[in-house]
C-alpha positions in Angstrom: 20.3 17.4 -22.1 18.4 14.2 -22.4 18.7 11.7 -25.5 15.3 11.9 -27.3 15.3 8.6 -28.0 15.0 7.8 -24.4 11.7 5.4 -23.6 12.0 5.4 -19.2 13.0 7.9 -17.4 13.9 7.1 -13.7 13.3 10.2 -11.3 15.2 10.2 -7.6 14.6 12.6 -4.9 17.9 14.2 -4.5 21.2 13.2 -4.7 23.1 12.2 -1.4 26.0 13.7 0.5 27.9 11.2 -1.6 26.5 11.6 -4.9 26.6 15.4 -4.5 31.1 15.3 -3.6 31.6 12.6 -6.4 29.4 14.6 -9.2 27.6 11.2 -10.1 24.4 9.3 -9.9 24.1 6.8 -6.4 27.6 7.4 -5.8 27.3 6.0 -2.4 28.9 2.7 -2.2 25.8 1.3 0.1 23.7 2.7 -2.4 22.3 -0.6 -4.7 20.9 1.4 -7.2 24.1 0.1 -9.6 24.0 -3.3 -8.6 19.8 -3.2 -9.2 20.9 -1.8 -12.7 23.4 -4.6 -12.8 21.1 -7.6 -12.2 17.9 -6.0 -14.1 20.1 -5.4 -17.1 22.1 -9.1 -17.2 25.2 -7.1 -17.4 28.4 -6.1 -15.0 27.8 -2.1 -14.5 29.3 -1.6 -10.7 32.7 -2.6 -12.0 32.9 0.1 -15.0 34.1 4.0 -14.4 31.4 6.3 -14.5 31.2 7.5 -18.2 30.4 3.7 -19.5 27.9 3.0 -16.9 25.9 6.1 -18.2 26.5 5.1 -21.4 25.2 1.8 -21.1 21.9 3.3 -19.8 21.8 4.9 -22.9 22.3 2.4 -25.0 18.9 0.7 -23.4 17.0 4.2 -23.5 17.2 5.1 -20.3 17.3 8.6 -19.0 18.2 9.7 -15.1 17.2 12.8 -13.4 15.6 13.5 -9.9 12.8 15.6 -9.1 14.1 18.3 -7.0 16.7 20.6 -8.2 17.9 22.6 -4.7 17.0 21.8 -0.5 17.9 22.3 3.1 18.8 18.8 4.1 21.4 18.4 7.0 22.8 14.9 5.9 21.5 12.6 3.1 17.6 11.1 4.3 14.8 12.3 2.8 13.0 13.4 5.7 15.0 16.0 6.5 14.6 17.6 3.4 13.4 21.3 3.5 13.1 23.9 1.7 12.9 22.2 -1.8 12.6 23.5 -5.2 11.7 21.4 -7.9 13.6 20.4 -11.0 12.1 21.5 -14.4 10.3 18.3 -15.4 7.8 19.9 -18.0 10.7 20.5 -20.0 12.5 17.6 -19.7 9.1 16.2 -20.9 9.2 17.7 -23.8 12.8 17.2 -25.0 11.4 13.2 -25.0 9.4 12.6 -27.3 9.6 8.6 -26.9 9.1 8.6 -23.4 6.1 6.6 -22.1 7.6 5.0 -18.8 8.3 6.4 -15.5 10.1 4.8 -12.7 10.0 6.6 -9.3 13.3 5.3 -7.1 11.7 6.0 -3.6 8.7 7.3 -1.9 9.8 10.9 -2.1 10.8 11.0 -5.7 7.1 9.3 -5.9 5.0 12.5 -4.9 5.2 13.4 -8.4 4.2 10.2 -9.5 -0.4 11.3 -9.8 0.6 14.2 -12.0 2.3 11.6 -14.5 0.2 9.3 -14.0 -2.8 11.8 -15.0 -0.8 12.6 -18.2 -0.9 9.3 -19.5 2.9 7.7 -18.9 2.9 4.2 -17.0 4.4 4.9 -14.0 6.3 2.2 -11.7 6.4 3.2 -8.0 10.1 1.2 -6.7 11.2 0.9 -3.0 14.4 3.0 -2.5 17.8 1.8 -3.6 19.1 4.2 -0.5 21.0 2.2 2.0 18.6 4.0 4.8 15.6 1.7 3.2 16.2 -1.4 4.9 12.4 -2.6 5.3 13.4 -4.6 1.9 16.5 -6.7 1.8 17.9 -6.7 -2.1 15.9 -9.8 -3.3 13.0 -8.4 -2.4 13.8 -5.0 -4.2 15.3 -6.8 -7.2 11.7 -8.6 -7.9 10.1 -5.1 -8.1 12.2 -3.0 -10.1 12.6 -6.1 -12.6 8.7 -6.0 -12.7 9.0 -2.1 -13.5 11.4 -2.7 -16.7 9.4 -6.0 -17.9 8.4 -5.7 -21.4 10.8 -2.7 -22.2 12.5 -2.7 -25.8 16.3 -1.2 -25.6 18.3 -2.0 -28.4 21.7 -1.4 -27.9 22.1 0.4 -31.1 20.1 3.1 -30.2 21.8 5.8 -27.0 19.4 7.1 -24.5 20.7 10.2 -22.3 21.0 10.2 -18.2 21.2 13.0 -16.5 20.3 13.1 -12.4 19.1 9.7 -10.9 18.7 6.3 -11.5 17.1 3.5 -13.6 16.9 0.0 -15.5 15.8 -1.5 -18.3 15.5 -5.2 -19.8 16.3 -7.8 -22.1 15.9 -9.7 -19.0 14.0 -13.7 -19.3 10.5 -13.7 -18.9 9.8 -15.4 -14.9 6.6 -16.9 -13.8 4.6 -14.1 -11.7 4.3 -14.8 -8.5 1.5 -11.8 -7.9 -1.5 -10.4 -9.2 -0.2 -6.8 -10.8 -2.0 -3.7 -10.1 -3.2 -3.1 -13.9 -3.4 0.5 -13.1 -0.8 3.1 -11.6 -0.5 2.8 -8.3 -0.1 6.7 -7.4 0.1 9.5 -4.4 -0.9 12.3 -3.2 -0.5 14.6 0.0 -2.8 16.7 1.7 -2.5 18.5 5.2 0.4 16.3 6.1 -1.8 13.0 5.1 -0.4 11.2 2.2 -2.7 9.3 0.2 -2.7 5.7 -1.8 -4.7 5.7 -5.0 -5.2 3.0 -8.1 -5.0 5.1 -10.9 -8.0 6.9 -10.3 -9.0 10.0 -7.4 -10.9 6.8 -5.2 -9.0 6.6 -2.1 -7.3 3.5 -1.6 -5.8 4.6 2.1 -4.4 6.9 3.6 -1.5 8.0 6.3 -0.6 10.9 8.3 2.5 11.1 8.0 3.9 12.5 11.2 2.2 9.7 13.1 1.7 7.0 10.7 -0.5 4.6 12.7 -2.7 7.2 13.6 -6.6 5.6 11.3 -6.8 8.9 9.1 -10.3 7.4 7.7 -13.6 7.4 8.9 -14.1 3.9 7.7 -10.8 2.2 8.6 -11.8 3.9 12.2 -15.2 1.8 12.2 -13.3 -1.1 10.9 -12.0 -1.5 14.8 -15.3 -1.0 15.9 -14.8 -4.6 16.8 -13.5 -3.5 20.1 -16.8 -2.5 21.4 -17.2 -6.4 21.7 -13.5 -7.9 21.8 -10.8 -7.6 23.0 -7.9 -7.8 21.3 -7.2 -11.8 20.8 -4.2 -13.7 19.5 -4.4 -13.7 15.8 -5.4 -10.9 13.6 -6.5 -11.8 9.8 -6.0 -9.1 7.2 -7.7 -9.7 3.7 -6.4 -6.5 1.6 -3.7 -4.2 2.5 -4.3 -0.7 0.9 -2.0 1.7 2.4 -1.8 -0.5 5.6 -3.4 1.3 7.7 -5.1 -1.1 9.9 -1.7 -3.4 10.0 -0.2 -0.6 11.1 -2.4 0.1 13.9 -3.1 -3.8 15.0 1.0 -4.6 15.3 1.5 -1.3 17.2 -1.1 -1.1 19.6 -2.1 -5.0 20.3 1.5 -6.3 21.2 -0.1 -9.7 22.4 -1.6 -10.2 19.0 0.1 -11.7 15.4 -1.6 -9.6 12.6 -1.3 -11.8 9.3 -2.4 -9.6 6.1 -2.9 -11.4 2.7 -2.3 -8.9 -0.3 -2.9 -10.0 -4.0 -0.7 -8.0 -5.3 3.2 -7.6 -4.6 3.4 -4.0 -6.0 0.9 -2.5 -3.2 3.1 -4.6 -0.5 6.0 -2.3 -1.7 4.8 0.5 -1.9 3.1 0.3 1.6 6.9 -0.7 2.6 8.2 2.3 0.8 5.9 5.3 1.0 3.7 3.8 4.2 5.6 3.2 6.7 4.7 -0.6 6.9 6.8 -2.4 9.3 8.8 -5.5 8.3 7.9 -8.9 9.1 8.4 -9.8 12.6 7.8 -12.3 15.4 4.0 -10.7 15.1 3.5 -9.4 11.6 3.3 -11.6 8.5 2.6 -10.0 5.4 1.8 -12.6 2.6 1.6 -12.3 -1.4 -1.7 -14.7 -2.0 -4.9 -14.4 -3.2 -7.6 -13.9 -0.1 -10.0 -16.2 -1.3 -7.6 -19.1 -1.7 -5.7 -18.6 1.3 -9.1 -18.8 3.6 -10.4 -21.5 1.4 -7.3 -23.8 3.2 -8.7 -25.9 5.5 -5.3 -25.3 7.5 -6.9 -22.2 8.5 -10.3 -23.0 10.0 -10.6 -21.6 13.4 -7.5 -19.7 13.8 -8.4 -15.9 14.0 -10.1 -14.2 16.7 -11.1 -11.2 14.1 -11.0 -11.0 10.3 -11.0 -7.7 8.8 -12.0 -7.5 5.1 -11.0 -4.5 2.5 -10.8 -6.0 -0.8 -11.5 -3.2 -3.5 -9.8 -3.0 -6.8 -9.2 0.5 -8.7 -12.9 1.3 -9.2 -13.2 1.0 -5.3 -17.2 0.7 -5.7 -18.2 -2.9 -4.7 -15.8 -5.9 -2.8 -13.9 -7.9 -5.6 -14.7 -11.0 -3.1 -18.3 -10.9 -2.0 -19.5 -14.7 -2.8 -21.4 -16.6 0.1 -19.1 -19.3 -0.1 -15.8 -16.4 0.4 -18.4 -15.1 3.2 -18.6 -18.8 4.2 -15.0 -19.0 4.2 -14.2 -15.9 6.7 -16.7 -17.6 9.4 -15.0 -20.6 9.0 -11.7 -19.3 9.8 -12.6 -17.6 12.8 -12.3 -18.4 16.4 -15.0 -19.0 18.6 -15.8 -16.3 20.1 -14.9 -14.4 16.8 -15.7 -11.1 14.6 -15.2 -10.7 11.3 -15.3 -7.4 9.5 -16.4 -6.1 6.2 -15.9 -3.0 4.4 -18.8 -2.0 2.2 -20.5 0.3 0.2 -23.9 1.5 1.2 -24.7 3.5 -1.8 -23.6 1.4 -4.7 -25.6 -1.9 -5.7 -23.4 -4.5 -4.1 -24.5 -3.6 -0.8 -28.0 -5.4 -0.2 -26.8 -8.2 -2.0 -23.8 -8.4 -0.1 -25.3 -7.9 3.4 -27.9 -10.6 2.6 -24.6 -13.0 1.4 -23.1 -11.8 5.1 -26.1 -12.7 6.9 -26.8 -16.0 5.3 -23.3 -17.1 6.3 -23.4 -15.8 9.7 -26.7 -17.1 10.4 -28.4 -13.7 10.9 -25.8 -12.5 13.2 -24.6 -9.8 11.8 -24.6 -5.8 13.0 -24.6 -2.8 9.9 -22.8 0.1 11.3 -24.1 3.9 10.9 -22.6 4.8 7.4 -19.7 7.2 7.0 -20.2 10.5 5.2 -18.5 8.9 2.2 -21.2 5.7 2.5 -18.8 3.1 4.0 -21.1 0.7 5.6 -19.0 -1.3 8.2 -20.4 -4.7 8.8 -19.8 -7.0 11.6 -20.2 -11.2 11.1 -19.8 -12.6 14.7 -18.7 -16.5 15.5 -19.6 -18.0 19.0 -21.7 -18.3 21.6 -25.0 -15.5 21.0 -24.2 -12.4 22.6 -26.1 -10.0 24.5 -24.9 -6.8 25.9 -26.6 -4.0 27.9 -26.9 -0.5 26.0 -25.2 1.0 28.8 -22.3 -1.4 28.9 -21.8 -1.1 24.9 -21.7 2.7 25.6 -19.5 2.6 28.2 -16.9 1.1 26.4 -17.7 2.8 23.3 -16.4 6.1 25.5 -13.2 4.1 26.1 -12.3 3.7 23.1 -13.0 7.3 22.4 -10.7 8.7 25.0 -8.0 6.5 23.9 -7.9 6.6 20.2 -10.0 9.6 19.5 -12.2 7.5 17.5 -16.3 9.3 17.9 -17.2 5.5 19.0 -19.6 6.6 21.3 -21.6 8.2 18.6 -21.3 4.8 16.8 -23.1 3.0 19.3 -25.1 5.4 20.4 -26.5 5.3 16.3 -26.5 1.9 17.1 -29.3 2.0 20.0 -31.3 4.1 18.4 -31.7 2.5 15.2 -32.2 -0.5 17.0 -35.7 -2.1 18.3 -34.4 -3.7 21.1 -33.7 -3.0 24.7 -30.2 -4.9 24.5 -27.9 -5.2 22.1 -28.4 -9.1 20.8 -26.0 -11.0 17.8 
C-alpha cells in the first residue's frame, strides 16, 4: 500500500527481466534510474541495500508504481510488449490523498499521462532511465528529471510509500533555466497506431505513426514540404518549432545531402520528441538547439545560410503563430539563401491570418503563394528569396505527381487548386 502522505508519484511501464528476478525497482545495474534519484536528491542512494533506498523515497513523499500490472514481453524493451493489462491506478489514486504530481519514467509509462493530465495532477513527461534509451546521455536526462521535482516540498520527517517504479524528489539549489518551460502538461494520446503530442489541451501539437515514424501523419506538415514543387532539396534546412518532430524527422531521413538545424524554445518538448517521437540524436546533419526562434534568426551570423525555412511556432492554444511580427517575418527572408523558400504554418480561420499574410507579403515583397487550406484550416504559406520565378502550369503539375508517387502526399491536387485559383497562365513569384 502507498503512504498517504505521498505528494509524486513516479509510474514506469513494466519492470525489466532484471527487476522482475531481483523483486526490486530498476534493479538493472545499467538502469540510471538510482543514480537520477541519487543526483536529484543530493544524497548517495545506489550504495544503500534496497529497504533504505525505498525508505529514503519515503521520507521525500515519493511513491513508485508502474502502470501495467501483467504482459507478453520476450526480453525487457517496451516494444515488444503485448498483451498488457493495466495496473489499478484509480485506486491507487485514491489511497493518496496529497498527491498532485506525476512523473511518467519513459514514453510507454507516458500513455497514461492525458487521462491525468485531464484530472487535474501536474504531470512531468521524463526520457527513460532504461539503459536501451540512449538518444540522451545522463546529463542531458539529469536536467529533465531535476526540472520535474523543482519546487517539490519533502521533509524528511514525513515517510512517503513506493511500491512499483521509480522517482525523485528535491531539496535540490535553485539553477538558472536555460529553456522556456512548457506552462502546461505536455501530454499523449494514440489512435490507429498514430500517437499524438498535445499542450495540455485536445489541439494537436503533432503527430507520429508509430510503425513508420517519419511517415507526415498531417495534412498540414504534408503541405509544409510543398516546397518541393519548386526546390530541391538544398544544403541547409532551418526549423523554427519542433512539435512532435515530424518534419525533422522526415528532412534528416529523406534529404541525406542536407543539415536540418531545428530551434525549440522549450527543452521539455526536445525530450519528449527524443523519448516518445522517435527523434534522432544529433549528428553530422541534425542539430537540434534549445533557443528562442526569434533571437536565434535575429543573429546576423545567420543571414543567408538556409535554402528553406520552415516555420511552426504555436503555443498550447495552437490558434495564431506566437512569432508573427514583420520584423521576425523580416528576419526568416534574411536568413535565407538565394534562391530560397521559407515556410509558414497558419491559420486560415482564426484572426491572425490576414494580418499575418499581409506581414508575410510585405517582407517578401509580394512574393508570396497561400496554399489551398486543409480540412482543419491550415493555410500553408510560401515566402520565396531569389531571382523571380516563373513556372509553366504543366511543369508545376508534373512534378507535383512526383511527389505524389513517392511520398503519397495528394500534391497534385495542391497545385492543381493552385491553377485554378490562380489568374494567370504561369505560375509567377
Amino acid at each position: 500500500m502507498a503512504d498517504p502522505r505521498a505528494q509524486v508519484l513516479v509510474l514506469g511501464s513494466f519492470p525489466g527481466r532484471a527487476s522482475l528476478a531481483a523483486g526490486h525497482y530498476y534493479a538493472h545495474p545499467r538502469n540510471q534510474f538510482w543514480p537520477l534519484m541519487s543526483a536529484v536528491l543530493g544524497e548517495e542512494l545506489v550504495a544503500l541495500d534496497w529497504p533504505a533506498r525505498y525508505r529514503r523515497l519515503r521520507d521525500r513523499r515519493i511513491a513508485l508504481w508502474d502502470v501495467i500490472e501483467a504482459c507478453e514481453r520476450p526480453g525487457s524493451l517496451d516494444a515488444n510488449i503485448r498483451q498488457a493489462s493495466a495496473n489499478d491506478l484509480d485506486t491507487l489514486l485514491a489511497a493518496l490523498p496529497r498527491l498532485r504530481r506525476i512523473v511518467f519514467n519513459g514514453g510507454t509509462a507516458a500513455r497514461q499521462a492525458r487521462r491525468f493530465a485531464d484530472a487535474g495532477f501536474e504531470v512531468h513527461v521524463l526520457p527513460s532511465s532504461s539503459p536501451a534509451h540512449a538518444a540522451l546521455n545522463f546529463e542531458r536526462k539529469l536536467e529533465r528529471w531535476v526540472d520535474a521535482f523543482r519546487d517539490t516540498t519533502t521533509p524528511r520527517s514525513e515517510p512517503a510509500l513506493a511500491r512499483q517504479a521509480g522517482s525523485t524528489a528535491l531539496p535540490m539549489p535553485q539553477r538558472p533555466r536555460r529553456h522556456r518551460s512548457i506552462e502546461v502538461p505536455i501530454t499523449l494520446s494514440e489512435e490507429a497506431g498514430v500517437r499524438f503530442l498535445h499542450f495540455g489541451s485536445p489541439w494537436v501539437q503533432g503527430a507520429m505513426l508509430i510503425s513508420h515514424p517519419t511517415v507526415l501523419v498531417l495534412d498540414y506538415v504534408q503541405r509544409m514540404m510543398a516546397w518541393l514543387m519548386f526546390l530541391s532539396p538544398p544544403a541547409r534546412i532551418l526549423q523554427l518549432g519542433l512539435g512532435a518532430g515530424s518534419l525533422t524527422r522526415f528532412t534528416h531521413a529523406r534529404f541525406t545531402d542536407s543539415r536540418t538545424t531545428v530551434i525549440e524554445c522549450s527543452r521539455d518538448v526536445i525530450d519528449v520528441a527524443r523519448a516518445c517521437f522517435a527523434l534522432p540524436p544529433d549528428d553530422d546533419r541534425l542539430t537540434v538547439r534549445c533557443d528562442d526562434a526569434g533571437s536565434f534568426i535575429a543573429r546576423g551570423a545567420q543571414s543567408g545560410r538556409y535554402g528553406v525555412v520552415q516555420v511552426d511556432l504555436y503555443d498550447e492554444h495552437a490558434r495564431g503563430p506566437v512569432l508573427d511580427s514583420e520584423a521576425f517575418y523580416r528576419d526568416c527572408r534574411r536568413v535565407l539563401a538565394e534562391p530560397g523558400i521559407c515556410v509558414v504554418n497558419l491559420f486560415g480561420s482564426h484572426r491572425s491570418f490576414a494580418p499575418n499574410l499581409a506581414r508575410l507579403s510585405s517582407a517578401f515583397g509580394g512574393r508570396t503563394l497561400v496554399m489551398p487550406a486543409t480540412p482543419a484550416g491550415n493555410r500553408i504559406v510560401l515566402g520565396f528569396a531569389g531571382p523571380p520565378l516563373r513556372v509553366e502550369w504543366a511543369a508545376l503539375e508534373q512534378r507535383a505527381r512526383w511527389l505524389e508517387q513517392r511520398f503519397g502526399w495528394p500534391a497534385l491536387r495542391w497545385a492543381e487548386l493552385l491553377r485554378t485559383r490562380s489568374r494567370r497562365t504561369v505560375c509567377e513569384v
